[in-house]
C-alpha positions in Angstrom: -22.7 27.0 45.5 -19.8 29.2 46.3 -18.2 30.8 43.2 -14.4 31.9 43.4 -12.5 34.1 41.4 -9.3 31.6 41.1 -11.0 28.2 39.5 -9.7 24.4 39.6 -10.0 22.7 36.7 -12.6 20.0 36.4 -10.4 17.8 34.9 -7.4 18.2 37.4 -6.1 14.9 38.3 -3.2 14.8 41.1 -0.3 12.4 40.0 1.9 10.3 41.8 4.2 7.5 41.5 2.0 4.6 40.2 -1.4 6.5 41.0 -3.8 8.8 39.7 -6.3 10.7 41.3 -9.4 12.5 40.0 -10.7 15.5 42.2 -14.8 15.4 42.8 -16.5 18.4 41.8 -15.8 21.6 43.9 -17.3 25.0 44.2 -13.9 25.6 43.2 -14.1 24.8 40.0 -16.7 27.6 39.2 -15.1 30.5 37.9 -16.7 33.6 39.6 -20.0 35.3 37.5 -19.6 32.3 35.0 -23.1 31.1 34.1 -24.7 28.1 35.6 -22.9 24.7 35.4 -25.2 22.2 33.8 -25.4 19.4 36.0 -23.3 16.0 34.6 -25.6 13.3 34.0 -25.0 9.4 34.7 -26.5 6.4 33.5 -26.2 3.3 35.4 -27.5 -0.4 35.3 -27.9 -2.7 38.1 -29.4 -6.1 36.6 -30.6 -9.1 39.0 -31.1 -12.3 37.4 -33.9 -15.7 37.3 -36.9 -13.4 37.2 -38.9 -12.1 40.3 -41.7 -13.1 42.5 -44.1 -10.7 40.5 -46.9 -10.2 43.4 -44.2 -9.1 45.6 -43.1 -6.4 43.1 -45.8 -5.0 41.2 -47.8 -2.5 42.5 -51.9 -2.3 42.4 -52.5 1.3 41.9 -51.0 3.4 38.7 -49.7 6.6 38.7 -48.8 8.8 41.7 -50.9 7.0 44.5 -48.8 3.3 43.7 -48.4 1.7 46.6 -44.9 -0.1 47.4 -44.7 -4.2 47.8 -42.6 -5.5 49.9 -39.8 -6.6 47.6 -39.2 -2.6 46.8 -40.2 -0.9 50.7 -36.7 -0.8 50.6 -37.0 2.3 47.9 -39.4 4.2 50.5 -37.0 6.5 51.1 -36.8 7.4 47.7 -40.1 7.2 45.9 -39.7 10.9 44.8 -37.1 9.9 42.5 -38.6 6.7 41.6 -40.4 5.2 38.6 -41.9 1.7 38.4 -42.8 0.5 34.7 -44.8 -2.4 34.2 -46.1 -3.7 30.9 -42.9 -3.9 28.7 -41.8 -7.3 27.1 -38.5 -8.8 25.3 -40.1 -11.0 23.5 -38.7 -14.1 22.0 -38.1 -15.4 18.4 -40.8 -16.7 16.7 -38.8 -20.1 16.0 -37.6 -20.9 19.7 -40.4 -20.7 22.1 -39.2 -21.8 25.4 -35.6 -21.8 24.3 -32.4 -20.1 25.8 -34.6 -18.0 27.9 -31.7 -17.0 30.3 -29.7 -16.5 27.6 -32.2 -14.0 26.2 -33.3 -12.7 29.3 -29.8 -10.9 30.0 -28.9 -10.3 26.8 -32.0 -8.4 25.6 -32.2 -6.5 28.3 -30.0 -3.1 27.2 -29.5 -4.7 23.3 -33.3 -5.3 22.2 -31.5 -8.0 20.1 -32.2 -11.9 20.6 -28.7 -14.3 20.9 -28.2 -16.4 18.2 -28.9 -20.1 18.8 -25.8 -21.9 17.7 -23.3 -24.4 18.2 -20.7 -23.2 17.3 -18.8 -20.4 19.0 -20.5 -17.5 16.9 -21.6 -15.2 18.4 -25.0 -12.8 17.6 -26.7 -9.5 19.8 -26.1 -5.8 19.0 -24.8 -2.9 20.5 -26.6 -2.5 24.1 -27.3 1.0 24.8 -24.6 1.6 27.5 -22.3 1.8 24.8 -24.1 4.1 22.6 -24.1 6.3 25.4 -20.1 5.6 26.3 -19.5 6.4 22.6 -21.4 10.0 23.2 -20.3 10.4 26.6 -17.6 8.9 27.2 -15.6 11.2 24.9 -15.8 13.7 28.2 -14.1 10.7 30.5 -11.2 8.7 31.2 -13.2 5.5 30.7 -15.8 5.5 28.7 -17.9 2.7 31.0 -17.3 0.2 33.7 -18.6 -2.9 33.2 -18.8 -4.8 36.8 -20.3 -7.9 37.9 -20.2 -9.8 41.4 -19.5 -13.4 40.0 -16.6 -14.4 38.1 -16.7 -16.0 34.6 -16.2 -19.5 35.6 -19.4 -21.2 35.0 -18.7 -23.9 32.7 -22.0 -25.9 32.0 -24.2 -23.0 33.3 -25.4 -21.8 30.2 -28.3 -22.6 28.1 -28.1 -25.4 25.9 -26.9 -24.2 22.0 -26.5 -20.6 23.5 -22.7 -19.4 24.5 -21.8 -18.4 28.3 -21.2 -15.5 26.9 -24.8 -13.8 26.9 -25.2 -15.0 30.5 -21.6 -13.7 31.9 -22.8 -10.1 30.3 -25.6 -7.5 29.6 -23.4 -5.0 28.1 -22.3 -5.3 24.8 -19.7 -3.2 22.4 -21.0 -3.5 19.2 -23.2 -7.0 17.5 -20.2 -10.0 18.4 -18.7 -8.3 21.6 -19.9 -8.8 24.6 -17.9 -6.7 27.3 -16.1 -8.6 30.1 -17.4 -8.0 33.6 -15.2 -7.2 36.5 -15.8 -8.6 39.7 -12.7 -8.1 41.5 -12.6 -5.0 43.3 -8.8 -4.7 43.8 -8.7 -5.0 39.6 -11.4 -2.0 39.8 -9.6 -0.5 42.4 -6.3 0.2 40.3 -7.6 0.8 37.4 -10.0 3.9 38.9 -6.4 5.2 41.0 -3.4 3.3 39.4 -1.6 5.1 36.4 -2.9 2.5 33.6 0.4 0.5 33.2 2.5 3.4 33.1 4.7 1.9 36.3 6.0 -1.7 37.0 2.6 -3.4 38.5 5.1 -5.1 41.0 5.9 -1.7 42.6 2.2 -1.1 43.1 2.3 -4.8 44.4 4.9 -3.9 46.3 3.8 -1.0 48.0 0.0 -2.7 48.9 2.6 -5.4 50.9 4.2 -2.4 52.4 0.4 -1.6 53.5 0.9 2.0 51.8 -2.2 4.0 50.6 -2.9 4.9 47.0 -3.4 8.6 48.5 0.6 8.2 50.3 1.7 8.8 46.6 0.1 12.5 46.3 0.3 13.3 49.7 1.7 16.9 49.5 -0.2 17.4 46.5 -3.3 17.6 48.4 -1.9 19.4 51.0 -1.2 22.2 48.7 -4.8 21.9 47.3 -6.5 21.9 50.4 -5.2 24.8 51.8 -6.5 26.5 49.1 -9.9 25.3 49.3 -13.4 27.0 51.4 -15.1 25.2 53.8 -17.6 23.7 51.7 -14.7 22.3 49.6 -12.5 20.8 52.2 -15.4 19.0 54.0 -16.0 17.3 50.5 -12.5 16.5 49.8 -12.5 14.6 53.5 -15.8 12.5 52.6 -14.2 11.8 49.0 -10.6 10.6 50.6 -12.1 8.9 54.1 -14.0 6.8 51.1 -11.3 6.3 49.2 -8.9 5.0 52.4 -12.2 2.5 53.3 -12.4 1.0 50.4 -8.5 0.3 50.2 -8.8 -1.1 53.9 -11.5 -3.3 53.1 -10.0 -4.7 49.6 -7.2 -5.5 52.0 -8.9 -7.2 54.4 -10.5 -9.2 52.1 -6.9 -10.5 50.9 -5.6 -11.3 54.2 -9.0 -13.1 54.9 -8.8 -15.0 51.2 -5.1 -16.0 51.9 -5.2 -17.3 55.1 -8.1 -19.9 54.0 -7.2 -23.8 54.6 -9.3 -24.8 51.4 -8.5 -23.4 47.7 -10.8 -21.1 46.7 -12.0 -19.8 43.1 -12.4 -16.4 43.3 -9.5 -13.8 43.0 -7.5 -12.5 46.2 -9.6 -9.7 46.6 -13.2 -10.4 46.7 -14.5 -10.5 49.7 -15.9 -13.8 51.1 -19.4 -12.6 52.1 -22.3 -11.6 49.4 -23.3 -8.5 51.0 -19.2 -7.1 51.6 -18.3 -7.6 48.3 -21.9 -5.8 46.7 -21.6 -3.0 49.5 -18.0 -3.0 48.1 -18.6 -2.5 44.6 -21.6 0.1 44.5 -18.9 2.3 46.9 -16.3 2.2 44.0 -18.9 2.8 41.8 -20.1 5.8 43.8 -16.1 7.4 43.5 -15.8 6.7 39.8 -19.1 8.6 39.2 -18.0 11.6 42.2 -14.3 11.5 40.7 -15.3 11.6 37.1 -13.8 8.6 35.5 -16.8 7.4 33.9 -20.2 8.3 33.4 -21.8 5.2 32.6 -21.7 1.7 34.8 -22.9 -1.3 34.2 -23.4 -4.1 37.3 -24.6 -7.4 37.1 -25.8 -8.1 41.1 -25.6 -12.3 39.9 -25.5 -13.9 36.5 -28.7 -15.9 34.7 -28.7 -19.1 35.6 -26.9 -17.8 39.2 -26.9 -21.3 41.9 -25.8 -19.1 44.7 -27.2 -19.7 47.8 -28.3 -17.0 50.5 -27.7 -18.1 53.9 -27.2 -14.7 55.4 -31.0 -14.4 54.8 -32.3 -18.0 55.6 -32.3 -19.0 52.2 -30.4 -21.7 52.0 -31.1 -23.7 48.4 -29.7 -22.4 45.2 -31.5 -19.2 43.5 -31.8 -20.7 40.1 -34.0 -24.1 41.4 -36.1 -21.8 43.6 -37.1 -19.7 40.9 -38.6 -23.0 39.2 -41.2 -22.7 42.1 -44.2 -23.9 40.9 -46.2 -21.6 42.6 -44.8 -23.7 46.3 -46.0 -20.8 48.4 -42.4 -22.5 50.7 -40.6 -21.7 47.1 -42.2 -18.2 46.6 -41.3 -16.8 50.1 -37.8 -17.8 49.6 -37.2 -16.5 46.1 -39.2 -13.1 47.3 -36.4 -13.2 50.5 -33.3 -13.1 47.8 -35.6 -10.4 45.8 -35.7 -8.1 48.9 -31.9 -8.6 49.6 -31.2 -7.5 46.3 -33.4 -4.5 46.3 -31.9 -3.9 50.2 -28.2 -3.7 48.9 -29.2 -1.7 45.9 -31.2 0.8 48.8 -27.7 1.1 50.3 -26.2 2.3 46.6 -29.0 4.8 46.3 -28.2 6.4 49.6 -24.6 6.7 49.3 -25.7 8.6 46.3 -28.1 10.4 47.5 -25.4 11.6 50.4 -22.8 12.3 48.0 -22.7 16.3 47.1 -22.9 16.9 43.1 -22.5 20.5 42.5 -26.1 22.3 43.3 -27.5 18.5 44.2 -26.7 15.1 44.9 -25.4 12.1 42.7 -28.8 10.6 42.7 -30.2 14.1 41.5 -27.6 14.0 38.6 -28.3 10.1 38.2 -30.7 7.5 36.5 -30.1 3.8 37.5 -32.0 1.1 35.2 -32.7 -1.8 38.1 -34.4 -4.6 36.9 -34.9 -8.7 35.7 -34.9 -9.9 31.9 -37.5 -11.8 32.7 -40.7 -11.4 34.7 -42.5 -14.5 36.2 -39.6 -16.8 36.6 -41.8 -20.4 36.8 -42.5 -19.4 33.3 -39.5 -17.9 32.3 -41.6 -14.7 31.2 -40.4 -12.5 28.6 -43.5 -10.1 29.6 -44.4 -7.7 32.4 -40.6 -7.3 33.2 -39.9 -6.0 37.0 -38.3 -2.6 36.0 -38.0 0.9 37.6 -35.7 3.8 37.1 -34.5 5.7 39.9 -32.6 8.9 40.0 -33.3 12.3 38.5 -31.0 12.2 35.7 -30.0 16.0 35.9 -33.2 17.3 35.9 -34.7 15.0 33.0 -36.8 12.5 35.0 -39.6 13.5 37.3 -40.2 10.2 40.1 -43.0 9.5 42.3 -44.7 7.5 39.5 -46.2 4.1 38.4 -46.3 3.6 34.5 -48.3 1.4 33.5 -48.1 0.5 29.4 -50.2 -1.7 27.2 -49.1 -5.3 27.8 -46.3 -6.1 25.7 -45.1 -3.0 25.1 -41.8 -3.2 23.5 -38.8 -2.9 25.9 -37.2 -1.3 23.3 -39.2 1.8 23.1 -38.1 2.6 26.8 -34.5 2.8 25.5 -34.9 4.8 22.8 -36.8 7.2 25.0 -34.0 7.0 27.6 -31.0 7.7 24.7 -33.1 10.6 24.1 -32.8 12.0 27.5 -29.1 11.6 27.4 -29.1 13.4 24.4 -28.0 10.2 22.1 -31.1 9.6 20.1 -31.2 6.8 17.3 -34.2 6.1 15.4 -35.0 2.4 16.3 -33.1 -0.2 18.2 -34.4 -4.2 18.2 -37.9 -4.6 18.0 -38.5 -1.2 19.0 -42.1 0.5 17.8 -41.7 4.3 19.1 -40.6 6.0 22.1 -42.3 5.4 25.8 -44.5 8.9 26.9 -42.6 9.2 30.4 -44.0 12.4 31.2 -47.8 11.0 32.2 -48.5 10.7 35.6 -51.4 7.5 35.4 -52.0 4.7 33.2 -51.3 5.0 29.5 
């Protein structure tokens, strides 16, 4: 890193009319001879729903020597900053074996805490740990968290029975009866990482997208001024951050045209794109700016929803996700539901490499980051609340060491990874759910 004697603030944000834009981090915004910059950490969680075909996910061997399956070969490339944990559990309530289990599955999975069974529209979880992070470091941010998803809340019917949509349409909750709404429309996301937050007429931002002007039009001799100031090092980061943000705003629009010009009504808002793959690829980029930029340091992203009946055709897979994963152990069923796993696991691939290319100070974003991927529930033809597919990816500014299989007593409480997590985000809170300890991370075989 290149130290100058004139520094940029981190915080500077370049104004214009109806936008806002964040600067990434610069060797300019080191003063000269100040001491070291501690890295910024980020936590992220990508969640994919209706279990996993377990044989193609777990690996055989513990510790360093694990051996990828073909569901995660897509994470060769970065087993160094990789750790698979298999063992832990969210186990259900006593009193309703078998019942709700998607509702559980996704709502368990950051809170610890089971959903109420109800028929009325009461509503029961607890704080997920997202939040108790956004409320410790989100205090240093614009926005304290992003919760995003790739399908839309309209799912009438596709809940579980006596359980509210609401613990399948999020994993993220704010506090015990607020579960967070998830965005999936990127031009929404869009705007409200580089619009002003209200403070101009929304129809003159509408009115310039129609006009086909840029976002970046709007503080055009603002970073003119800044980049003539900048080194080298600094300008060529400035172009990758900008050339990002002028693709994304192409591709939102592309999507619109595409969306408006169809012959048949469709469900989904203007701007998500039509295709699976576009729209993921399209929110793990906007995800990769708000964490470069600053805005947030703590993302949430629901790849599908429990209970999910999409269908993958770009793959083969041609029946709905949810009915496959009720395989019954139909080897035809298995290959398919290991198909969508892989796809999954492919886009998420593409997310860790734009991180991993993305220059954070004296690393990357994937040195600075840990990513929670993983299923609420384990073998899906048994809608298992044990041996859940989890790994965590990312070196979380220096406080996770990869390259590593853990492998925990069976039923180990999911819990205990969380508080063990909040600890390495500097958030600890003595016990969460049905947490019984903290997880030992630090071992490098079976424990």
């Amino acid at each position: 890193m290149i130290v100058s004697k004139k520094a940029i603030s981190r915080r500077t944000i370049l104004r214009g009319i109806g936008a806002g834009l964040a600067l990434p981090f610069l060797d300019s915004m080191v003063p000269a001879f100040a001491a070291p910059v501690a890295p910024v950490r980020r936590f992220g969680v990508v969640y994919v729903p209706n279990g996993m075909n377990m044989k193609e996910w777990t690996p055989t061997a513990s510790g360093t020597a694990f051996e990828l399956k073909s569901t995660m070969l897509p994470f060769a490339p970065y087993r160094d900053q990789l750790v698979v944990l298999t063992g832990l559990a969210s186990k259900p309530q006593a009193n309703l074996p078998g019942i709700g289990t998607h509702a559980r599955a996704s709502t368990r999975f950051l809170t610890d805490v089971p959903p109420k069974h109800s028929q009325s529209a009461e509503l029961e979880a607890g704080p997920s740990i997202d939040q108790i992070l956004a409320k410790r470091l989100g205090q240093e941010t614009q926005l304290a968290s992003l919760e995003l998803s790739i399908e839309g809340r309209d799912f009438a019917g596709s809940c579980d029975e006596g359980f509210s949509c609401a613990y399948t349409n999020s994993i993220s909750w704010l506090n015990a009866t607020t579960p967070l709404p998830m965005e999936n429309d990127p031009r929404v996301l869009f705007e409200r990482l580089f619009g002003d937050d209200g403070t101009t007429d929304p129809s003159v931002r509408r009115a310039h997208r129609e006009e086909d002007r840029s976002v970046l039009d709007a503080v055009t001799e603002q970073i003119g001024r800044l980049q003539r100031g900048l080194g080298p090092s600094d300008k060529a980061k400035m172009g990758q951050y900008l050339e990002a943000i002028r693709d994304i705003e192409r591709r939102i629009d592309v999507a619109e045209k595409q969306n408006s010009q169809e012959l048949l009504p469709v469900s989904q808002p203007a701007g998500v794109p039509s295709v699976y793959e576009e729209h993921v690829k399209l929110m793990f980029d906007m995800q990769v700016l708000a964490y470069q930029s600053d805005m947030t340091r703590i993302i949430t992203f629901m790849m599908a929803r429990e209970l999910s009946g999409r269908s993958y055709p770009e793959i083969g897979v041609y029946d709905a996700h949810h009915p496959i994963s009720h395989h019954q152990y139909d080897p035809i069923k298995l290959e398919r539901q290991a198909k969508i796993n892989a796809f999954h696991t492919k886009l998420f691939a593409y997310y860790l490499e734009k991180l991993k290319s993305t220059p954070d100070g004296d690393g990357s974003l994937l040195d600075h980051t840990l990513t929670i991927y993983g299923a609420g529930m384990g073998d899906s033809q048994l809608h298992s609340p044990v041996d859940l597919p989890l790994i965590l990816v990312g070196g979380a500014g220096g406080k996770m060491k990869g390259g590593r299989h853990l492998k925990y007593p069976q039923e180990t409480p999911l819990a205990n990874m969380h508080l063990s997590l909040l600890d390495k985000f500097g958030a600890p809170i003595e016990h969460i759910g049905d947490s019984s300890g903290r997880l030992e991370m630090d071992k490098l075989s079976e424990l």
